[in-house]
DRENPA-3360 file (N, C-alpha, C; in nm, 2 decimals, always signed):
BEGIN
1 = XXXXXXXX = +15.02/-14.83/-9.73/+15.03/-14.84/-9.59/+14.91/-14.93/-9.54 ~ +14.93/-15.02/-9.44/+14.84/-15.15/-9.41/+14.75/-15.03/-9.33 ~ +14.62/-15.13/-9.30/+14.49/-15.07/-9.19/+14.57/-15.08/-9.00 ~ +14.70/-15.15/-9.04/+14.74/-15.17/-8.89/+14.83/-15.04/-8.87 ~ +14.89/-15.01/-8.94/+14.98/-14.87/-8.99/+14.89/-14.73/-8.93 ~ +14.80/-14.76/-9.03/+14.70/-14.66/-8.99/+14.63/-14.63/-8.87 ~ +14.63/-14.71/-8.80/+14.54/-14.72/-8.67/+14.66/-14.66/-8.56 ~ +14.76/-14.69/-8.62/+14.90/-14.67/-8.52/+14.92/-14.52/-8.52;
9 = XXXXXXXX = +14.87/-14.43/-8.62/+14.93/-14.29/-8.65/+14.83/-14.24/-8.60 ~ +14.67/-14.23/-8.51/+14.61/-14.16/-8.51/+14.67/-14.11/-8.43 ~ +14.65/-14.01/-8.36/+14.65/-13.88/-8.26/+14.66/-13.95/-8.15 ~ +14.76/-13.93/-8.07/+14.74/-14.00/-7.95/+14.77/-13.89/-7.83 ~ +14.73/-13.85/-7.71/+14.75/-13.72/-7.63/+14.75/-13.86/-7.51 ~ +14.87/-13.79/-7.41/+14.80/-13.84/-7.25/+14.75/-13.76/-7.18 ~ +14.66/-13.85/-7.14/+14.56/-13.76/-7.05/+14.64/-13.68/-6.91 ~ +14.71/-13.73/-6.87/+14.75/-13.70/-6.74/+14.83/-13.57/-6.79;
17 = XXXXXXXX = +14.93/-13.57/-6.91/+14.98/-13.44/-6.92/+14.88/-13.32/-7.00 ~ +14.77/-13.35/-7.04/+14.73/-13.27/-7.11/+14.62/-13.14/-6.97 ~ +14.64/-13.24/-6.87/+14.56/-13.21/-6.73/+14.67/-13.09/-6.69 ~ +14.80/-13.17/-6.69/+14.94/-13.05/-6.63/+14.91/-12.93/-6.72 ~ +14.94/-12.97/-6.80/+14.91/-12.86/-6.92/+14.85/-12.71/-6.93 ~ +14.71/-12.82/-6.84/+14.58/-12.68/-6.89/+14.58/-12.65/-6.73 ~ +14.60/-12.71/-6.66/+14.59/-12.64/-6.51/+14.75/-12.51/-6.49 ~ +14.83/-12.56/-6.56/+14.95/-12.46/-6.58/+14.93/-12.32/-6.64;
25 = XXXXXXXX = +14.85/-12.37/-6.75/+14.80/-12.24/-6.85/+14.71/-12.15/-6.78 ~ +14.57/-12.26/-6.70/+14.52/-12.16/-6.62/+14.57/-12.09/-6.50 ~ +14.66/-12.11/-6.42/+14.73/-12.09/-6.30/+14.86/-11.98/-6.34 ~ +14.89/-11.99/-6.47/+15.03/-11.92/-6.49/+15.09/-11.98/-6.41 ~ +15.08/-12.09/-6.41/+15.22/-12.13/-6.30/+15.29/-12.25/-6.41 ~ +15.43/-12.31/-6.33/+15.49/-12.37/-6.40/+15.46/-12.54/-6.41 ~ +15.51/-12.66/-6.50/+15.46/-12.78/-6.50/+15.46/-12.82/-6.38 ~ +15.59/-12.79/-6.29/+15.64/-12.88/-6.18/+15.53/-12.83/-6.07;
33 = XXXXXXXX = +15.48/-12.71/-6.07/+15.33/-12.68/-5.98/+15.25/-12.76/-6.03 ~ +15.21/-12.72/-6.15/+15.10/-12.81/-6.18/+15.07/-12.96/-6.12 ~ +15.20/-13.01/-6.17/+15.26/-13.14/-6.15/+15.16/-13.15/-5.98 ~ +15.22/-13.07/-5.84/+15.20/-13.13/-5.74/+15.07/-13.11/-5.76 ~ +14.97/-13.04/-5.82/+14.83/-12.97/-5.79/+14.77/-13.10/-5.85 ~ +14.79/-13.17/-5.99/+14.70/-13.26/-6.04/+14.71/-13.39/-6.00 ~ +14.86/-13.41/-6.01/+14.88/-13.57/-5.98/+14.78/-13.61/-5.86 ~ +14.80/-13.55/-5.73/+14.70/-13.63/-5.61/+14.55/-13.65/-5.69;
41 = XXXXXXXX = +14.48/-13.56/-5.73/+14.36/-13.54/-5.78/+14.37/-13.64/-5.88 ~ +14.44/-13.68/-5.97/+14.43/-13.79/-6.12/+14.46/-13.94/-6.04 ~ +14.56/-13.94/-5.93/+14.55/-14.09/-5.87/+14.40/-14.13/-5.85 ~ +14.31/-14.04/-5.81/+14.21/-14.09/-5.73/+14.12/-14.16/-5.85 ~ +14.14/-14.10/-5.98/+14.03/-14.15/-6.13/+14.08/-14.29/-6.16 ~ +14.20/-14.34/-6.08/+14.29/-14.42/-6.17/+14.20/-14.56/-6.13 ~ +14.17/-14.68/-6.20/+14.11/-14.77/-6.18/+14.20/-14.90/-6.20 ~ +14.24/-14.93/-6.04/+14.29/-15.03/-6.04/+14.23/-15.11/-6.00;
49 = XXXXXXXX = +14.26/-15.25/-6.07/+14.18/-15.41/-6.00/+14.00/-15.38/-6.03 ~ +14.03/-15.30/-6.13/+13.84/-15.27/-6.17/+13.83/-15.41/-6.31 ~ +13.79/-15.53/-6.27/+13.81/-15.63/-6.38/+13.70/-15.60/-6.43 ~ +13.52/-15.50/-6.42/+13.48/-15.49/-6.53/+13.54/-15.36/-6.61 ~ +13.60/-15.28/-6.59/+13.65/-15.19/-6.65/+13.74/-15.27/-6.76 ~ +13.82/-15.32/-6.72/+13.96/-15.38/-6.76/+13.88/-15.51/-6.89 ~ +13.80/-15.56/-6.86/+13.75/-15.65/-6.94/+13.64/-15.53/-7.06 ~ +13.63/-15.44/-7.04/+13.56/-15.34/-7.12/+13.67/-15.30/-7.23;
57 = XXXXXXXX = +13.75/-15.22/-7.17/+13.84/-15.21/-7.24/+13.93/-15.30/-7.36 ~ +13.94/-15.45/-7.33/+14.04/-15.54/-7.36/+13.89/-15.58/-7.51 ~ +13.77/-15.58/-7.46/+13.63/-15.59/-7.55/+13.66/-15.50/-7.69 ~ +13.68/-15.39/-7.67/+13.68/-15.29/-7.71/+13.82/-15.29/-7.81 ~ +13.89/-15.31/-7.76/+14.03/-15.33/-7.83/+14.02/-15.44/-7.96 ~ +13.98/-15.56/-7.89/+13.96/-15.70/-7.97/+13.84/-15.61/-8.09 ~ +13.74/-15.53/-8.05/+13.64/-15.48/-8.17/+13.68/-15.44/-8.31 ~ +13.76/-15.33/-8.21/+13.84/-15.27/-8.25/+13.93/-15.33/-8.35;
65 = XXXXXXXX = +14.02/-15.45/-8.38/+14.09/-15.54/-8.44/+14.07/-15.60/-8.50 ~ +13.95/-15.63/-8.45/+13.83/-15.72/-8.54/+13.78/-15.66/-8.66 ~ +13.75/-15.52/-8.67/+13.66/-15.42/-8.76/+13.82/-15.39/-8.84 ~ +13.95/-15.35/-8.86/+14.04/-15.33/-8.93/+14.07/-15.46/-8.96 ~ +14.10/-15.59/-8.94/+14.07/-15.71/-9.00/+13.95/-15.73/-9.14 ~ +13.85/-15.71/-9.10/+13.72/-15.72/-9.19/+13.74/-15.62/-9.28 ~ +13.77/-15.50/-9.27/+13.80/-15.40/-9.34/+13.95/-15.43/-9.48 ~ +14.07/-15.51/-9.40/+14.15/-15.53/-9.51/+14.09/-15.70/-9.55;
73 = XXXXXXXX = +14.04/-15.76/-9.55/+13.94/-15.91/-9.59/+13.89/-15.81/-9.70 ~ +13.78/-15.68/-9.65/+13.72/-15.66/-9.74/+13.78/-15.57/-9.91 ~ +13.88/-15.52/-9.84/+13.98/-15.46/-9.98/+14.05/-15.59/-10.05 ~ +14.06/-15.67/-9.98/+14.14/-15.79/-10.10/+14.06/-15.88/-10.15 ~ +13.92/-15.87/-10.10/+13.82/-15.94/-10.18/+13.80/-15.86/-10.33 ~ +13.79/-15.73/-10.29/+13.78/-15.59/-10.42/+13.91/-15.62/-10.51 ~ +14.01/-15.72/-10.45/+14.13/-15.63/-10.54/+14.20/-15.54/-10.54 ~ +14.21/-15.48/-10.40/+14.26/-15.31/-10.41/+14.40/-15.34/-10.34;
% end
């Protein structure tokens, strides 16, 4: 399996439902409550038109791709 394979399989959760989720679990109530309870409250975290944000992230990505690159360079330099 390639390092790109692998990066593809980690664990991935969204945030926004894992919010419905646990405010559900605590409330005993059902998603579609949850649902009205969190959404207004999760729009307000949401970062639009934030270009240092957005350029952090896209930084981080490219590192990110950069470091599994170097990483398969460095197994075919070994031979493996």
């Amino acid at each position: 399996m390639s390092d790109f394979n692998e990066h593809y399989e980690e664990d991935f959760k969204f945030p926004l439902w894992e919010l419905i989720k646990k405010r559900a679990e605590e409330k005993d109530i059902s998603y579609a409550a949850a649902i009205e309870e969190v959404v207004p409250e999760y729009i307000k975290t949401i970062r639009y038109r934030d270009e240092t944000f957005e350029n952090e992230v896209i930084q981080q990505r490219q590192n990110e791709l950069a470091e599994i690159i170097k990483r398969k360079t460095a197994k075919k330099s070994l031979g493996e």
